[in-house]
N, C-alpha and C positions, 0 to 999 in steps of 0.2 A: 581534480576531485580529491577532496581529501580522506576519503574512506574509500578505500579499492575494494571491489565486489569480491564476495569469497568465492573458491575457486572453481570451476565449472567442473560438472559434472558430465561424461559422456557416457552415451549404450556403447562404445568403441570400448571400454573400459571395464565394462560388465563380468566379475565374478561373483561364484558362488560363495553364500559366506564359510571364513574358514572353521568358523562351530558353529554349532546349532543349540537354540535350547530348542527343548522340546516339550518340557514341562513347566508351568511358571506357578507356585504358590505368591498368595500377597496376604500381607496380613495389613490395615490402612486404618489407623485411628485419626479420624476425619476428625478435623477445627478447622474454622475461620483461617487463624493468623497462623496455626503451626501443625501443619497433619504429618505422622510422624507413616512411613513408608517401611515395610519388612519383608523382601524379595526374598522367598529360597527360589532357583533354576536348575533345571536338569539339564547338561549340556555334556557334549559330545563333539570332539575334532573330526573336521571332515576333509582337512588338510594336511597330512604331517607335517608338512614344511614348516609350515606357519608355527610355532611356540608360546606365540603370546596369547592372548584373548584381546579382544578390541572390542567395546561397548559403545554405546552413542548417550551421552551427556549434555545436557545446557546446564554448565556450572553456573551459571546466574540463576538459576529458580532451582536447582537440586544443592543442597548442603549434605556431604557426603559425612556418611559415620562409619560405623564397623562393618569393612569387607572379609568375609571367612572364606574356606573352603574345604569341605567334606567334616564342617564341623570345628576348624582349627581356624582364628585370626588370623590375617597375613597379617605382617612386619608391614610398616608405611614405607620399606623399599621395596616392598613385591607390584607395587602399584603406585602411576600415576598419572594424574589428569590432563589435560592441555585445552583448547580455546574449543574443542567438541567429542573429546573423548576420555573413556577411563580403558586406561591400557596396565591389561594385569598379566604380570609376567610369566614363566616356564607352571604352567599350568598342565595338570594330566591329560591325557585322550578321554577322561570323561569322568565327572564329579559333580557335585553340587554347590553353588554356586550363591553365599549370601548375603545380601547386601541389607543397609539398615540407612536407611537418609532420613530427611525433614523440608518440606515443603511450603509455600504461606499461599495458601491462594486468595487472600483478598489483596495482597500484594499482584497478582498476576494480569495485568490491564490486558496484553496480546490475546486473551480468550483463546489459549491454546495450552493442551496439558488439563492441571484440573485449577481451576477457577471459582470465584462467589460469583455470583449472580443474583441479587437479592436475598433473598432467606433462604438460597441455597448453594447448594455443591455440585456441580457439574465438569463434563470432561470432554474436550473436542481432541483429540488425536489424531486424525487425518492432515496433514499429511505424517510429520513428524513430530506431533508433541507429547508422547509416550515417555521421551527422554527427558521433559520436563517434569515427569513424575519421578523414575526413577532407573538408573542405568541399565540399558537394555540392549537386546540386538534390535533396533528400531530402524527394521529393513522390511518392506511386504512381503518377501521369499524367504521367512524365518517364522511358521507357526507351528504353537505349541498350544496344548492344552492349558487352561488356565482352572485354578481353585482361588476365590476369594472371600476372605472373610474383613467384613467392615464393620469398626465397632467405632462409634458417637455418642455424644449426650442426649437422648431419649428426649428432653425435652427443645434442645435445640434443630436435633434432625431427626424427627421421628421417624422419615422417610429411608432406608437404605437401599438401594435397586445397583444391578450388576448386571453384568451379559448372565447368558446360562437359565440353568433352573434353579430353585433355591431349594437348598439339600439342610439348612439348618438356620434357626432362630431362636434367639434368648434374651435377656436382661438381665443386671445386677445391679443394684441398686437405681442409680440416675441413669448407668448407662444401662445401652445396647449395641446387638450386631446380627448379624446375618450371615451368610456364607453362602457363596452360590458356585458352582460347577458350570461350565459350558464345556459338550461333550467332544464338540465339532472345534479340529485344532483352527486356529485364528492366526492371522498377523497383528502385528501391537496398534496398527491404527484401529482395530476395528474394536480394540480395550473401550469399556466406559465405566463411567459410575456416575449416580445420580442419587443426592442427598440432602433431604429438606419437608418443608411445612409444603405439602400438595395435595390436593382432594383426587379422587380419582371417580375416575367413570369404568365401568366396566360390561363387556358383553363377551361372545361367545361367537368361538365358527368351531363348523365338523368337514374336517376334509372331507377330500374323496374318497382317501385311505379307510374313513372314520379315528383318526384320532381329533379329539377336542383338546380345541385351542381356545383357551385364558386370550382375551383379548382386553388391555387395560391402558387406557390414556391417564395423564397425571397432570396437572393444572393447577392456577391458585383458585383458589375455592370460589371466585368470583368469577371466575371463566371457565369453570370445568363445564355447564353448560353447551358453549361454544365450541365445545368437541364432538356433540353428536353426528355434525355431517361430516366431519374426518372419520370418526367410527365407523361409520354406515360406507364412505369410500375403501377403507380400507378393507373391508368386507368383499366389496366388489370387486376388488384390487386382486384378492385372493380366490375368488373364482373364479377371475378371469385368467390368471396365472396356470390356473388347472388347465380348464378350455383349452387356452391358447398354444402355452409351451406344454402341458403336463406335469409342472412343479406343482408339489407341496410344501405345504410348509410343514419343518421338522424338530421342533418342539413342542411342547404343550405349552409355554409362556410365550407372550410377545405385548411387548411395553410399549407404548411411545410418550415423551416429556414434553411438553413444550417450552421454553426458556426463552428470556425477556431478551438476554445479551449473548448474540451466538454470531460468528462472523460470515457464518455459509446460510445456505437456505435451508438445511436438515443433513443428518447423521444418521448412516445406515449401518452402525454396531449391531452385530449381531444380537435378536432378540430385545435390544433396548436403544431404538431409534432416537434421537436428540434431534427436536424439530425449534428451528427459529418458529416464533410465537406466529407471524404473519404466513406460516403455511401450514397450522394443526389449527387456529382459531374461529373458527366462521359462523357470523350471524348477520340475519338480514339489518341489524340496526347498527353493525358495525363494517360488514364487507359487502365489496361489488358484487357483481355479478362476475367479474373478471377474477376476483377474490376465492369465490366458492372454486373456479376453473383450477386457478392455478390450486388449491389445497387439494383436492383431489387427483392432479396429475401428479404431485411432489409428493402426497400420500403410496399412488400406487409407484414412484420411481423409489422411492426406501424401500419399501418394499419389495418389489423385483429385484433388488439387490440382495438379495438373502442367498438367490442364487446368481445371478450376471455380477459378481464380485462380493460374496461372502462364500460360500460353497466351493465357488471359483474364483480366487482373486488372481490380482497382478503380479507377474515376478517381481518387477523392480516398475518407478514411476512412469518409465517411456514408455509402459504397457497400460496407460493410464485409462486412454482413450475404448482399451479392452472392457474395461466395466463400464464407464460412465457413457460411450458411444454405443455401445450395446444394449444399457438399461435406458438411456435417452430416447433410442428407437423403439425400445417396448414399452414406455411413458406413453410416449408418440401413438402406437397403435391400441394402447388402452384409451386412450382420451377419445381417438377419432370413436370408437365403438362404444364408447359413452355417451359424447353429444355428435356436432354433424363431424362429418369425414372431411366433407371441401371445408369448411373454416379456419380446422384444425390445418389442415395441412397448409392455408394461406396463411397463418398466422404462426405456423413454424419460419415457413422462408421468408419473409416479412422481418422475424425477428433475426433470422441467419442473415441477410440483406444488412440489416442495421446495426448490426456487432458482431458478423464473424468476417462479409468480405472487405471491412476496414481494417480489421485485424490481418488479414494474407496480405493485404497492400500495404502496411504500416512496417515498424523497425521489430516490431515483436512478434512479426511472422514466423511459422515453426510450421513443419506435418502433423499431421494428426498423432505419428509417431515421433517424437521429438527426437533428434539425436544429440542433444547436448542443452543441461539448463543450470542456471547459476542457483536460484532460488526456487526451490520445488512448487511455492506456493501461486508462484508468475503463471503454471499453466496449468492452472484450474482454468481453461480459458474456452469463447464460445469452437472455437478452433477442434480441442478435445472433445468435449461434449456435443454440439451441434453441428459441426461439418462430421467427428467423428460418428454419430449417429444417420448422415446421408449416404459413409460409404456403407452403413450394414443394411441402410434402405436398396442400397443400389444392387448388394449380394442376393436381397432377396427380390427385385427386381429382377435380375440376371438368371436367379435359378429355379423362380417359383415359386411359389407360397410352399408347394408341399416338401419340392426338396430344400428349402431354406429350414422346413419346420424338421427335418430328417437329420439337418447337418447340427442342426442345435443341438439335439437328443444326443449324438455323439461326441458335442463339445463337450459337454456336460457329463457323459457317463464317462469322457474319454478323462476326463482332468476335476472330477469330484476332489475335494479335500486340498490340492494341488494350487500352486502360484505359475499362472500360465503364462501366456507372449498371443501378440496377436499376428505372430506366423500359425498357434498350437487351431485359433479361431478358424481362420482360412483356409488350413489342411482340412479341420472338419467339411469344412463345407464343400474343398475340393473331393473329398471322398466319397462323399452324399452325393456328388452330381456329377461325381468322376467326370471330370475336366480340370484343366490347368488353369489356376488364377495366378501365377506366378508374373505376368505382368498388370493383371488387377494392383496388387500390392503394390504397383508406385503411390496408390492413392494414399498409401500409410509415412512413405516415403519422402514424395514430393511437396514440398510446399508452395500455394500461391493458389489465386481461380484462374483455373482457365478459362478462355476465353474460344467459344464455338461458332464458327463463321458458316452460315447455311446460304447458298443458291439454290435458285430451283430453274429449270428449265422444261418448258413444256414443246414438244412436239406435236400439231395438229394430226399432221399426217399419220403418224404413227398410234397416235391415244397413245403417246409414253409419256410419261413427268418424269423426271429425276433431279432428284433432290444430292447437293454436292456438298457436304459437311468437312470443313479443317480445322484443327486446334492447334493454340496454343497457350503459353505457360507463360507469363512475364518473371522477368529475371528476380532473383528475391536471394538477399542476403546468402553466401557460400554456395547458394545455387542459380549459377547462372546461364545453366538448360537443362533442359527438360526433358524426358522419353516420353512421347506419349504416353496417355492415359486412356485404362478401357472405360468408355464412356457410352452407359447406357440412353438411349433419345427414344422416350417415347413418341409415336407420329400417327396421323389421320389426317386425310382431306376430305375437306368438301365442298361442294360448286357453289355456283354462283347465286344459290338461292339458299344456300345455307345448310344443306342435307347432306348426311354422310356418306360419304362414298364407296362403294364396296371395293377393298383390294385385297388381292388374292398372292399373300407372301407368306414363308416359311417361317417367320420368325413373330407371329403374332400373339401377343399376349393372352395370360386369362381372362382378360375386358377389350380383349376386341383391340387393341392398339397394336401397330406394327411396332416392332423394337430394332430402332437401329443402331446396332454396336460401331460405334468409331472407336479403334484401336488404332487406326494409323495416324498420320499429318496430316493426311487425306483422302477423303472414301466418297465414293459415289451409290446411290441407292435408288434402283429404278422400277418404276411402277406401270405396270401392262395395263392395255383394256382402259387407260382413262378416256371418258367421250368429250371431256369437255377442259378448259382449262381451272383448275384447283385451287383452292386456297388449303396452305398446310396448315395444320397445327403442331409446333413440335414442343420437345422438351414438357408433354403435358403431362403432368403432376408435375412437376418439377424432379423429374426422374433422373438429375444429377444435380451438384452442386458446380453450377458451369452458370458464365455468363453467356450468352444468348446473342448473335445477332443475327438476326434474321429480319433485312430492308420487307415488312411489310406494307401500303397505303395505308392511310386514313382510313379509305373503304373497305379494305381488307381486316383491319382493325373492327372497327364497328361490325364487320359481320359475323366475326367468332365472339366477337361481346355477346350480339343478340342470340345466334345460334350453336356455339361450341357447346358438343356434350360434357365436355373436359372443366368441371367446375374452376377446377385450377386455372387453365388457359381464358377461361371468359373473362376474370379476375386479371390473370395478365393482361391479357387485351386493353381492358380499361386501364391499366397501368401506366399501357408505353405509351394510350391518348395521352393523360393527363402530361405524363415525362415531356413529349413534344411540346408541351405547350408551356412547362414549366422553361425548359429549354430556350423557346424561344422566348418569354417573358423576360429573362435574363437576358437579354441580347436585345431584346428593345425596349428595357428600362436605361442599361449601359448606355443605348443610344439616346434615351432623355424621351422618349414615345412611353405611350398608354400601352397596358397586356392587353390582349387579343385573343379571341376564342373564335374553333371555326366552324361553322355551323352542323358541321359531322360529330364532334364533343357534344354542342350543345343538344343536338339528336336523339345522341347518346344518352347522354346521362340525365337526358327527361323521360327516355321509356324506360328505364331502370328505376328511376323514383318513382314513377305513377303503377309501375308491374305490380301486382297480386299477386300471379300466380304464373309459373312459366314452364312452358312444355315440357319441358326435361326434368326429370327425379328429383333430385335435390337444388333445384334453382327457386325453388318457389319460397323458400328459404329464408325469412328475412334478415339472419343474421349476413349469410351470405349476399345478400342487397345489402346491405350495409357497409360489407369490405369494399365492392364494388365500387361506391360511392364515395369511398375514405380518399383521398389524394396521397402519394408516396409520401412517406415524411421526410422530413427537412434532414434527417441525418441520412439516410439512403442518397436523397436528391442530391445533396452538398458532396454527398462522399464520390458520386461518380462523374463530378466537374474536375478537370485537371487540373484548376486554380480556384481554391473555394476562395469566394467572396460573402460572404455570413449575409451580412447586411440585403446584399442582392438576392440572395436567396430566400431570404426570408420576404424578402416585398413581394417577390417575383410569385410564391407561394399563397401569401394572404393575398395577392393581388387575382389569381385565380380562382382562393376560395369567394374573396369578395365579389368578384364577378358573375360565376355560378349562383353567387346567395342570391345576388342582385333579380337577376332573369328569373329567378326560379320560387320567388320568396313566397308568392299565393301559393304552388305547390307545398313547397316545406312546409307552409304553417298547417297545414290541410294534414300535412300527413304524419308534423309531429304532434296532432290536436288528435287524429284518429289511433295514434298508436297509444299516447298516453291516456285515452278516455277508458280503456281494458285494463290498465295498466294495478293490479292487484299488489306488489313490491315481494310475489312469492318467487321460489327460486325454483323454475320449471322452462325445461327447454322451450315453448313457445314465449314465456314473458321475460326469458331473456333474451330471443333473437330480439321480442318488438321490443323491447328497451334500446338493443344497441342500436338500431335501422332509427329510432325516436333521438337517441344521442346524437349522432353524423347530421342529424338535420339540424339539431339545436346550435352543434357546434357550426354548420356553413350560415345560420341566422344569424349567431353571435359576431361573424364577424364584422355585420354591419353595424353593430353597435349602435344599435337604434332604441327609441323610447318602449316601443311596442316588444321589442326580445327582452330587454331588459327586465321588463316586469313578467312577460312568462319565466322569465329563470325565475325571478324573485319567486314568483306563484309556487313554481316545481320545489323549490327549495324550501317555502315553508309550509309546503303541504307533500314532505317527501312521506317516501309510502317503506324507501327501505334507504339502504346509505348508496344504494347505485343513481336513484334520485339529486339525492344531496352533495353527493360529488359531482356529477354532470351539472348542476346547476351553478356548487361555487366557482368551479373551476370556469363556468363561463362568465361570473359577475366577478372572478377574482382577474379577469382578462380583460374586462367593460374598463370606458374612461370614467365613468359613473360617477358622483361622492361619494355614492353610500357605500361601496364594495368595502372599504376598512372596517366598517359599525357590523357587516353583512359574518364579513370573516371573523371577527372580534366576537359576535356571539355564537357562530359556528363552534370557537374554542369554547367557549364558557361551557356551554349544553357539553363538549364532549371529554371536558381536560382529564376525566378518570379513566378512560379509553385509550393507552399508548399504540394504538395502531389507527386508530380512528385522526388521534394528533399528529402522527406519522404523515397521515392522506394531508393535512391540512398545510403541515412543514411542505410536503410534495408540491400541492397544488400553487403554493407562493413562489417556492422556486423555482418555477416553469413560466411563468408570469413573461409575454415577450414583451418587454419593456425597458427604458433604459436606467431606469431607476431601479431595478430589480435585485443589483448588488449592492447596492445598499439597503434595500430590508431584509437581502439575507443575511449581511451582516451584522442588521440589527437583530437579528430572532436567533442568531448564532447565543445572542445575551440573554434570551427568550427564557424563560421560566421551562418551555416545552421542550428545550432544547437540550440533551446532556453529550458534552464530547467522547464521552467512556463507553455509548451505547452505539455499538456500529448502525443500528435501526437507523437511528435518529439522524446520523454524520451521510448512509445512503439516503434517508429521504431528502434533505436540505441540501448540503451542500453538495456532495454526488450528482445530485439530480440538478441542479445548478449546470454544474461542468459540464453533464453529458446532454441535459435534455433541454439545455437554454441554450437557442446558437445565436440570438441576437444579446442576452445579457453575459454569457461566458468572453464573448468575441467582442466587447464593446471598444470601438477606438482607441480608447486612451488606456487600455490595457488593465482599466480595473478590474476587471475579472479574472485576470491571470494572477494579478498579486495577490487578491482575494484569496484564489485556493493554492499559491503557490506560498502563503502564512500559512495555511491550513495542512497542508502535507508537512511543512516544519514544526509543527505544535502535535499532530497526530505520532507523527512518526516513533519518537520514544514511547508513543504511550501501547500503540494497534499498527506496526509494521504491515500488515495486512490490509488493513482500510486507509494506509495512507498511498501504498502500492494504487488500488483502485481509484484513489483521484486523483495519482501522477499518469495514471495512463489518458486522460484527457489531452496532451501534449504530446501524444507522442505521434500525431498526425501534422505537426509544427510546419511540416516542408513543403505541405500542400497550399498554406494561407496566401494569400497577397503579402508583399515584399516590406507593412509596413507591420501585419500582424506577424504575421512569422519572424521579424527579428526582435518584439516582443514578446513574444514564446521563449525564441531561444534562449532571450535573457534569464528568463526565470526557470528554465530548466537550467541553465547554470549556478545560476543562485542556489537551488535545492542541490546542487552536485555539492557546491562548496561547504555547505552544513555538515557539522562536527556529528563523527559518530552517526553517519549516514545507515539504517538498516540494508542490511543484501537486497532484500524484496524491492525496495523506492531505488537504491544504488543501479542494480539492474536496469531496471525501466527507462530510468535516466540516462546512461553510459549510452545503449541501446538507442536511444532516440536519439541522441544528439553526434553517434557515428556518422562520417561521410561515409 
């Protein structure tokens, strides 16, 4: 490789910094091509030893000018630069500290630091692009008070916004400024500024406190509309926050922007949230129904971060999973208490299943607490955020709702203001529930899934069951064993006629479920009084982040389908049906035989589509009939074969769904005829369960590819009622062998080219296309008018979506798809180190392929090694994958 990754960083390594600021004035005459920067800092030695001062620099976007101190120039030998730092010499135990640079940010393509973004000024600084503003301690254990004032051309930014409250405004002639104060000291990632032509929408909340809160969204004038249902969430966002934990919120301002070019999915800066446009925008003529979900959960997850890492942040990055695994889990239980509970919670592990346990099996596995990383920006990963949010489900599993909500209150009063550890988290909780989690904490520790091996044994004689649980950890990079894990299972049986069982144990939950703690290699868990022989349910909610085996039947299967109270486990149930059979499809296509289905599937999954309405609470549910009904996806099903075969998988998959369509097709139409006859295109939990349960059917029609679906898409699609219509419809004619699907799509774009997320869905839906010709019209739309390489939106919908979500066009034989994106990560890379990072990690599962893909992989991750001036972020990912 001819770029060596820079140098690893470990928590073995962990000091405190040896100064502090503690105050930071900025004074920032924002332009385009030259915004000129003027830092005074208050700092303060906390080290004797240390004599120098050390600041954190990217001398390629900061141009350094006049450094003072207490007033007086240094000499250009009191100070100098190097490849990431400004190091300024015998400096006092405490003075003022000032610096003067010059910045260009329409030069800035990384969208890191402060940037243009159309007709305006914007700043992402998580993790570390603070120092591309201007020389800082740009550590998260280093906050200080911030004053800023921002003065621009009136007519080119009439917009100025900052953290804080705004304590002063003026003009002079063309120009203006602003100046805002934030009272509550910060770390430099949570700095923003936001400056430009935006219309704003504004309302109004009264805590519980009664202080009123300024609630103001900022948009381009054509989409400020589009922010009433973010509005109206974030609303809820915040009185759920009260209810829930007991936070308020504690300023009278709170901003949110949304922005065309942003590289994450939103920014929880204190007071002025920076939201990528596709999660503040939503309108029925432009967003799903899956649309509105996600803007409302990513609404209330910034938000929660005011306090689960603004109030309380991280000491240093490895404490990363501290706020985002924290705030994930309170996204998590806002959403379920907004729409249903069981969807949510299937459609979290669904998404953990398909990018976090290929992540623990992959070269890029880490713990939730990482101990050592090269590029900070590598684990922003599902690893931290979504496994890290199952162990905080699993604390509050373990301890209770009420002492879970007890040990929070103490997080938080304990480490207000404070850059914490997620040891500071777990003592809270240990002291709330007075117990020892001390070997809980491998879960922060350990990397990999384990793997939970269930028996059960029934004794007649006796009426005993006992159920015999062992784990383990498969070996994973510098860990190669494991301590066990305390590993919460939730459990219930019931007979043979489908009815709960009564049992009578110490350890039973606020809903009725036994809790079987495995702490050991192996534990045994025994149940009295049973009369009959049981079917278990375990692991219901998905009450670890554990792989599962438990040898259940076909019959046994089908009977917690039809009667598990465990929303979650009925859902499973149909899962491990379909797995069997996708399983054996694979296995008798290899052997050159037709897929097979056996008549307990087809049982199945007829009394689930013709269901109405079903005994238990929330089953009647059609959203929930819809997951039911969904087949595991091709990246889950692929990723848990020990030799993936792309091609086999995916036959082995359409050849199931085509089968089910086949059998079942007079149902489907029945039932996607009755759900769309209601079908009004408003955004209200029953019209969007029947939308999705009307989706699942279109799509097992489509596969037949017949005259008769065809033209119901056609129909649904020129008679859409909202864009969840018109996506379900193109997406299935842009999947048809059809002719007309090109003229279909081709005026899709026309009606929508002024819409950049609407052209987004449209890029999406082409590049998922399973087909073999499919790299080649991604490659031609790369040329596309719709298309800009400079907009990560655009680079995630197409080509991203390509790599991860096409495993028959990514995996194509003859490797065009690898060279495809393995140009595209060389052409990204100088421009969004960051977005070209996320479409080298599609290779980094290279070891798993068949012997003739996988030595195609390797090639072209070598190729990308040998690229000049390789960024750390791609440099990483690559070294990493292509390790024995």
């Amino acid at each position: 490789m001819k770029t060596n990754p820079p140098p690893v960083t470990r928590l073995a390594d962990y000091r405190p910094p040896a100064y502090r600021i503690t105050e930071t004035t900025l004074t920032i005459a924002l332009d385009f091509s030259e915004t000129k920067v003027s830092a005074q800092h208050r700092v303060r030695r906390c080290e004797q030893s240390q004599s120098d001062l050390v600041l954190d620099i990217d001398p390629e976007a900061v141009r350094l000018g006049r450094v003072g101190i207490d007033g007086a120039a240094l000499a250009p030998e009191r100070y100098r630069i190097d490849a990431s730092r400004l190091i300024i010499s015998d400096v006092p135990n405490q003075f003022d500290l000032a610096i003067e640079n010059t910045i260009a940010p329409d030069r800035n393509t990384a969208l890191s630091g402060l940037y243009q973004s159309g007709e305006m000024l914007c700043t992402q600084c998580e993790a570390e692009g603070f120092r591309r503003i201007t020389p800082a301690i740009d550590r998260p254990d280093n906050l200080a008070r911030y004053t800023v004032t921002l003065r621009a051309d009136a007519k080119a930014l009439p917009l100025l916004l900052c953290n804080g409250n705004l304590i002063d405004s003026g003009s002079a002639g063309e120009r203006h400024h602003t100046t805002w104060h934030d009272p509550f000291p910060k770390p430099t990632y949570l700095f923003a500024i936001v400056a430009g032509k935006l219309a704003c929408m504004e309302d109004r909340f009264t805590t519980a406190g009664k202080r009123d809160v300024a609630l103001r969204f900022f948009a381009r004038a054509r989409d400020i509309d589009k922010c009433a249902y973010a509005m109206a969430a974030l609303k809820r966002a915040m009185a759920w926050d009260e209810k829930t934990y007991g936070r308020e919120y504690d300023l009278d301002l709170f901003n949110v922007v949304a922005v065309g070019d942003f590289n994450m999915g939103a920014m929880e800066n204190k007071s002025l949230n920076i939201f990528n446009t596709q999660y503040v925008l939503a309108d029925p003529d432009i967003s799903t129904d899956v649309d509105f979900e996600h803007v409302e959960a990513v609404i209330g997850h910034e938000y929660f971060h005011n306090w689960s890492g603004n109030r309380v942040t991280c000491r240093d990055w490895f404490q990363l999973s501290l706020k985002e695994g924290l705030t994930v889990f309170r996204e998590q239980q806002f959403s379920a208490d907004m729409g249903s509970a069981a969807v949510k919670r299937i459609e979290d592990v669904a998404a953990l299943r398909d990018h976090q346990f290929p992540e623990d099996a992959g070269p890029m596995t880490h713990p939730v607490r990482p101990d050592s990383y090269i590029e900070i920006n590598n684990f922003y990963t599902a690893t931290v955020y979504h496994k890290g949010a199952e162990v905080i489900r699993m604390l509050h599993t373990l301890l209770g709702a009420g002492t879970f909500r007890r040990g929070a209150d103490l997080y938080f009063a304990r480490h207000d203001g404070q850059a914490a550890t997620t040891d500071d988290f777990v003592a809270a909780m240990e002291s709330a529930g007075e117990l020892d989690l001390s070997r809980f904490k491998r879960w922060y520790s350990q990397a990999g899934t384990p793997v939970v091996d269930a028996k059960t044994h029934y004794d007649a004689e006796r009426e005993r069951f006992e159920i015999t649980l062992s784990q383990h950890c498969p070996a994973t990079p510098k860990q190669p064993h494991k301590e066990p894990f305390v590993i919460p299972i939730k459990a219930a049986l019931f007979d043979r006629d489908g009815k709960r069982m009564t049992t009578a144990t110490a350890t039973a939950t606020a809903g009725g479920d036994d809790l079987l703690v495995l702490s050991e290699p192996r534990q045994s868990f025994v149940f009295e009084g049973i009369p009959s022989p049981p079917v278990a349910s375990l692991l219901r909610g998905f009450s670890a982040p554990v792989e599962l085996r438990h040898p259940l039947s076909e019959r046994d299967l089908a009977l917690l389908l039809a009667h598990d109270d465990d929303p979650f486990n009925r859902w499973e149930a149909g899962q491990r049906l379909f797995f069997r059979h996708l399983l054996s499809g694979v296995e008798r296509l290899r052997a050159g035989r037709d897929i097979a289905v056996s008549d307990t599937l087809m049982r199945a999954f007829e009394s689930v589509l013709v269901q109405h309405e079903h005994k238990h609470g929330e089953n009647h549910d059609r959203a929930l009939q819809a997951k039911i009904l969904t087949l595991p996806s091709e990246t889950y099903f692929s990723e848990t074969q020990e030799v993936i075969d792309p091609a086999l998988t995916h036959r082995a998959h359409r050849g199931l769904r085509r089968h089910l369509a086949s059998a079942f097709k007079p149902q489907l139409l029945a039932r996607y005829h009755l759900l769309n006859r209601d079908n009004d295109g408003t955004v209200s939990p029953q019209q969007i369960a029947a939308r999705s349960l009307r989706d699942v059917c279109l799509g097992y029609l489509v596969s037949l590819d017949d005259d008769e679906v065809h033209a119901l898409a056609a129909d649904l699609l020129a008679n859409a009622r909202c864009m969840t219509d018109a996506s379900a419809a193109l997406s299935a004619l842009a999947n048809s062998g059809k002719p007309d699907r090109q003229a279909l799509l081709d005026d899709f774009y026309h009606r929508h080219r002024d819409e950049p997320l609407v052209v987004d869905r449209w890029l999406r839906i082409q590049a998922t296309v399973a087909h073999p010709d499919t790299v080649a019209r991604v490659a031609a739309l790369t040329r596309h008018a719709a298309f800009d390489p400079t907009n990560p939106n655009k680079v995630y919908a197409l080509i991203l979506a390509f790599c991860h979500a096409n495993l028959t066009g990514f995996h194509r034989p003859d490797g065009a798809g690898y060279r495809f994106a393995g140009d595209w990560v060389a052409r990204l890379d100088p421009l969004n180190p960051q977005v070209a990072a996320r479409l080298v990690t599609a290779f980094t599962q290279w070891k798993k392929y068949t012997p003739d893909l996988k030595a195609q992989m390797q090639t072209t991750l070598k190729e990308i090694a040998d690229l000049p001036s390789l960024s750390g972020d791609v440099a990483e990912i690559v070294s990493k994958s292509l390790e024995n």
